[in-house]
BATOR-301022 format. One record per residue: residue in one letter; x, y, z of N, C-alpha, C in turn. Coordinates in nm, 2 decimals, m for minus. Layout:
BEGIN
("A" (X Y Z) (X Y Z) (X Y Z))
...
END
This chain:
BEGIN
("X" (m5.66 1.62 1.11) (m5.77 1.55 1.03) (m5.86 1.66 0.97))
("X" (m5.88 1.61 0.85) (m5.97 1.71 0.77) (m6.13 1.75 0.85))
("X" (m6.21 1.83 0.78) (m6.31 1.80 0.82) (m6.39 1.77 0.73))
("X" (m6.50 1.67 0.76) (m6.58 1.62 0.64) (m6.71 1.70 0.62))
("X" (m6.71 1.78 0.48) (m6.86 1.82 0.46) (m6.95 1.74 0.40))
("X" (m7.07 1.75 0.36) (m7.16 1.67 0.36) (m7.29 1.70 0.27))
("X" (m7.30 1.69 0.12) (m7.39 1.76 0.05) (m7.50 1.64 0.02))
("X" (m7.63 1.69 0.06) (m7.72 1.60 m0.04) (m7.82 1.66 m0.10))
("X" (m7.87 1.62 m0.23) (m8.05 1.66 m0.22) (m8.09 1.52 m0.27))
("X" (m8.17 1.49 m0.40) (m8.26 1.35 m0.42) (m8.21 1.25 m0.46))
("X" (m8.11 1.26 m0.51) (m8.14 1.13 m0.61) (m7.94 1.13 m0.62))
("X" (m7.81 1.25 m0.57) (m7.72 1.27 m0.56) (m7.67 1.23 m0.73))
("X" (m7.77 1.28 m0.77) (m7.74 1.29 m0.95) (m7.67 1.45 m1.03))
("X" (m7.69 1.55 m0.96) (m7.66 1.72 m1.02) (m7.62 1.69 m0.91))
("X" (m7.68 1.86 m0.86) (m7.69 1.94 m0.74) (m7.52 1.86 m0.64))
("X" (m7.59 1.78 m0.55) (m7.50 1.75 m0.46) (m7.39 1.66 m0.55))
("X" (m7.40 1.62 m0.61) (m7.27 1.54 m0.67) (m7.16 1.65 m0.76))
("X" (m7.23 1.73 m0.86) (m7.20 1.84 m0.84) (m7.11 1.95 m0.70))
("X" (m7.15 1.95 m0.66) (m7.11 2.01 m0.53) (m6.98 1.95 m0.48))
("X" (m7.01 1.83 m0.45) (m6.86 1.75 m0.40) (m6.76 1.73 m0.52))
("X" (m6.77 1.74 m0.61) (m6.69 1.74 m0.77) (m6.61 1.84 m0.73))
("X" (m6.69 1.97 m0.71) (m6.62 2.12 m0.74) (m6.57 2.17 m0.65))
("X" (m6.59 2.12 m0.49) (m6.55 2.17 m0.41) (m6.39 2.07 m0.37))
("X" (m6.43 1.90 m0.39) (m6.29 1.82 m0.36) (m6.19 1.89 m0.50))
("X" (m6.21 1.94 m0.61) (m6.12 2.02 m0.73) (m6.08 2.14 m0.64))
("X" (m6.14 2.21 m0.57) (m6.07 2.37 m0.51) (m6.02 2.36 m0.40))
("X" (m6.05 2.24 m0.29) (m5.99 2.24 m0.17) (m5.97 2.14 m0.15))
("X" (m5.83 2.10 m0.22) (m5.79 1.94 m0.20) (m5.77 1.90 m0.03))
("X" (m5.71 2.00 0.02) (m5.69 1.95 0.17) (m5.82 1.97 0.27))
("X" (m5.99 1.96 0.20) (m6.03 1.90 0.29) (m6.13 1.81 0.23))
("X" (m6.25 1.76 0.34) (m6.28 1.63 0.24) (m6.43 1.64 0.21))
("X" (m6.48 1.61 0.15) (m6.58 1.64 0.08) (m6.73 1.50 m0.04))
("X" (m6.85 1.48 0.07) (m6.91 1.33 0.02) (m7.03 1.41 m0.04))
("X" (m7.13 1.30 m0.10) (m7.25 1.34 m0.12) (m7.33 1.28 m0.15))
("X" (m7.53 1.26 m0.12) (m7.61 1.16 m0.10) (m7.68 1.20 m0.12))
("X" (m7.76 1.13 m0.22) (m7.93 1.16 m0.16) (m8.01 1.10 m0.10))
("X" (m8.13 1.15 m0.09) (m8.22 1.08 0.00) (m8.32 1.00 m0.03))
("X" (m8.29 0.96 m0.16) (m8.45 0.90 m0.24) (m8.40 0.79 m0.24))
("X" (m8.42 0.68 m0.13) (m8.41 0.49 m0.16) (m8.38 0.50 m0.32))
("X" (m8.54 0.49 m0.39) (m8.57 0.43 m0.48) (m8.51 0.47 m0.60))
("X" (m8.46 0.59 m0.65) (m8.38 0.66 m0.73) (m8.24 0.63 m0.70))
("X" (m8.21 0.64 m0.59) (m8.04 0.65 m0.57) (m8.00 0.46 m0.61))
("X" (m8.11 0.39 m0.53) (m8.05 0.27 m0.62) (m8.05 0.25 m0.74))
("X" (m8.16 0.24 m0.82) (m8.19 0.28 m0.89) (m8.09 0.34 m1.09))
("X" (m8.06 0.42 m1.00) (m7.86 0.55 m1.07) (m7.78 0.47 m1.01))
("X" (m7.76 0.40 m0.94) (m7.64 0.36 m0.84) (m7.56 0.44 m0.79))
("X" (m7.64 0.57 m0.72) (m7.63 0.69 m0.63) (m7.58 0.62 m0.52))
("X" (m7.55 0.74 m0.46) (m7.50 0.73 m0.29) (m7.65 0.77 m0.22))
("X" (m7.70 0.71 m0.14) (m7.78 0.67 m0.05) (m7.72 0.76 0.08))
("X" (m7.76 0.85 0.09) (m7.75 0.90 0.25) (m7.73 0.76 0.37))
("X" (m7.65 0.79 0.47) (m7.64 0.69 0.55) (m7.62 0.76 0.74))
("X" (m7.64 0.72 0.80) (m7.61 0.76 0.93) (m7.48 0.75 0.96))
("X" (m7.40 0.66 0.87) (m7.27 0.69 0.93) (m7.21 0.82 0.88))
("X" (m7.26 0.86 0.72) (m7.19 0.96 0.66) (m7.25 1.10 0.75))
("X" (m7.37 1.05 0.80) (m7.46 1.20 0.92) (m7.34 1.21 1.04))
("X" (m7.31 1.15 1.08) (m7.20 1.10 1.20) (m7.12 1.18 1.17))
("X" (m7.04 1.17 1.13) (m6.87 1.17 1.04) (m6.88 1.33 1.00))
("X" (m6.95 1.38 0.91) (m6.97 1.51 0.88) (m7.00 1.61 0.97))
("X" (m6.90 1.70 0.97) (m6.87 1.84 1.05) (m6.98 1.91 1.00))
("X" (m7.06 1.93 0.89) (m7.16 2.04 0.84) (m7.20 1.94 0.72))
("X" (m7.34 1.98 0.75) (m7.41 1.87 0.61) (m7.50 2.00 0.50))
("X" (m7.47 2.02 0.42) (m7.57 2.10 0.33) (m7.67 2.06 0.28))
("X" (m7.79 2.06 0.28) (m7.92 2.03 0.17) (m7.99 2.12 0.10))
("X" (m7.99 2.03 m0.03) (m8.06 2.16 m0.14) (m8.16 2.25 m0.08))
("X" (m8.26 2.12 m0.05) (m8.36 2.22 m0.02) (m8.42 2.18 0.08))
("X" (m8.55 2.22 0.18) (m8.59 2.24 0.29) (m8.64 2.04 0.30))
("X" (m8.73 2.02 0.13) (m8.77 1.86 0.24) (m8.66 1.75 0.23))
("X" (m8.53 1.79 0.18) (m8.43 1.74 0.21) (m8.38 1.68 0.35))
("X" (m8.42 1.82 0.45) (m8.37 1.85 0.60) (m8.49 1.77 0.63))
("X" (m8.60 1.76 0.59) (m8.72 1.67 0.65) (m8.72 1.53 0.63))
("X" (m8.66 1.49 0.53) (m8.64 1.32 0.51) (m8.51 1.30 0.61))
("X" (m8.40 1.39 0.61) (m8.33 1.30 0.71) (m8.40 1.36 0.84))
("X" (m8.46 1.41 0.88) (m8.53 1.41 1.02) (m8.61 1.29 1.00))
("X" (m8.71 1.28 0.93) (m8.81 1.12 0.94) (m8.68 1.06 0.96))
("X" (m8.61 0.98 0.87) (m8.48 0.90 0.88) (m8.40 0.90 1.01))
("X" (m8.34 0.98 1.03) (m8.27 0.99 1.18) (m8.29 1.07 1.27))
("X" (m8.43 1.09 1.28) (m8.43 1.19 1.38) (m8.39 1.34 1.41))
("X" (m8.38 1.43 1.51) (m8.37 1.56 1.51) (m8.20 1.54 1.58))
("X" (m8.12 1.44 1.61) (m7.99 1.46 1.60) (m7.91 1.51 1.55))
("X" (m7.90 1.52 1.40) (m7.80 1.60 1.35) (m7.86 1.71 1.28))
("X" (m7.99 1.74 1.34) (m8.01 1.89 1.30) (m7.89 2.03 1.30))
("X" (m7.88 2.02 1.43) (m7.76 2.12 1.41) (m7.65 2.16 1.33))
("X" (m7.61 2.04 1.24) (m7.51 2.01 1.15) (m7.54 2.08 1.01))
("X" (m7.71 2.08 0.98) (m7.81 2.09 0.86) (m7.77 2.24 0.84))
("X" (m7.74 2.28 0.71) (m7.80 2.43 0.66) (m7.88 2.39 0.51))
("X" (m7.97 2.45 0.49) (m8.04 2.45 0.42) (m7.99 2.57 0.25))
("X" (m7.95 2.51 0.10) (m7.89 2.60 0.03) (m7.99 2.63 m0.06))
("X" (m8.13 2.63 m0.04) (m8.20 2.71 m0.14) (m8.19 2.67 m0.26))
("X" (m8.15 2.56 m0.31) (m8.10 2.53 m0.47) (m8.23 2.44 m0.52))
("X" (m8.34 2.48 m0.60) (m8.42 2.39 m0.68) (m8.37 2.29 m0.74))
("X" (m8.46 2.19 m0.76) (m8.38 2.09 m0.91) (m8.40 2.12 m1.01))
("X" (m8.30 2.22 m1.08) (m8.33 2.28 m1.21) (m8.20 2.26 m1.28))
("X" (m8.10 2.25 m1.20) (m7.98 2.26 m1.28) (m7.86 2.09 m1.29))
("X" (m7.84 2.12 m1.38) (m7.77 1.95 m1.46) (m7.64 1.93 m1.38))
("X" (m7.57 1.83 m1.42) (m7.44 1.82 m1.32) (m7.36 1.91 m1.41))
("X" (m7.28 1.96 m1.30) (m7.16 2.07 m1.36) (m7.23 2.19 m1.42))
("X" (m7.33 2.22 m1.40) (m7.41 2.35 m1.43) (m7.31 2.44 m1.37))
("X" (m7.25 2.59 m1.47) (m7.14 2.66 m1.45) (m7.27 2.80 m1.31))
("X" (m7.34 2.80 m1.37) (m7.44 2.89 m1.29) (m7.47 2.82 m1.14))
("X" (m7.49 2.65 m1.13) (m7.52 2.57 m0.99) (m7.39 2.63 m0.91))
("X" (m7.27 2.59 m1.02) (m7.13 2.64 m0.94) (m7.14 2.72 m0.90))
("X" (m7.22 2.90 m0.94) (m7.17 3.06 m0.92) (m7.24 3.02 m0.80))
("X" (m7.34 3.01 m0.79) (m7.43 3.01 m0.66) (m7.40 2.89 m0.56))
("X" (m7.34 2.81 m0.52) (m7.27 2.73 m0.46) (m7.14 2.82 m0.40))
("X" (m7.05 2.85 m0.47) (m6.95 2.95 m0.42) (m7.01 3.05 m0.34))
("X" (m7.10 3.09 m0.37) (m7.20 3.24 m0.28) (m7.23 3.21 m0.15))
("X" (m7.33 3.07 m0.19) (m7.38 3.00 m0.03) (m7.33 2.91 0.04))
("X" (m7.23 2.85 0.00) (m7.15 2.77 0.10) (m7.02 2.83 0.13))
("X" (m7.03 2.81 0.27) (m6.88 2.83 0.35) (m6.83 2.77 0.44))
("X" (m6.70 2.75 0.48) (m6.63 2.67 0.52) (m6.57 2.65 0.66))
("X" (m6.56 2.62 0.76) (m6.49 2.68 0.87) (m6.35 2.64 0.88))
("X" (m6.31 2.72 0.93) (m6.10 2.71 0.89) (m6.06 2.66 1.04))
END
């Protein structure tokens, strides 16, 4: 069974959707979701909505940035902290941003 990673930051519009685009294209055999955390935006886009089942299920969750890791703590608590790495990524860059990619390849890694 694969293992499932897990990207979010706000609104799962760039950054994290982004992220699962580029990563399910380079490593077909493993699996790869992604959410944000903003209610009101992600319905809004008709985004993916962070969920506790997808917190569950996910071997390692990435978040753009620090109050990312703080909305799902309000939201679910200090549970799947351990899971959390935090990738430093502002909201500056568009979906498919070739430079979001350079820096995504840099700071995320994978366990085999």
């Amino acid at each position: 069974m694969a293992l499932q990673y897990l990207f979010i930051c706000s609104a799962n519009k760039d950054r994290s959707k982004t992220t699962e685009d580029f990563f399910s294209s380079q490593y077909r055999q493993m699996s790869f979701e992604s959410a944000g955390t903003n209610d009101v935006t992600c319905k809004k886009l008709g985004t993916n909505l962070v969920t506790k089942d997808m917190m569950e299920k996910s071997h390692k969750v990435y978040v753009m940035e620090t109050k990312h890791q703080i909305s799902l703590q309000k939201k679910f608590g200090n549970q799947f902290f351990i899971k959390i790495t935090i990738l430093h990524i502002p909201d500056i860059y568009k979906y498919g941003s070739s430079v979001l990619i350079d820096i995504l390849k840099k700071r995320v890694c994978f366990d085999s």
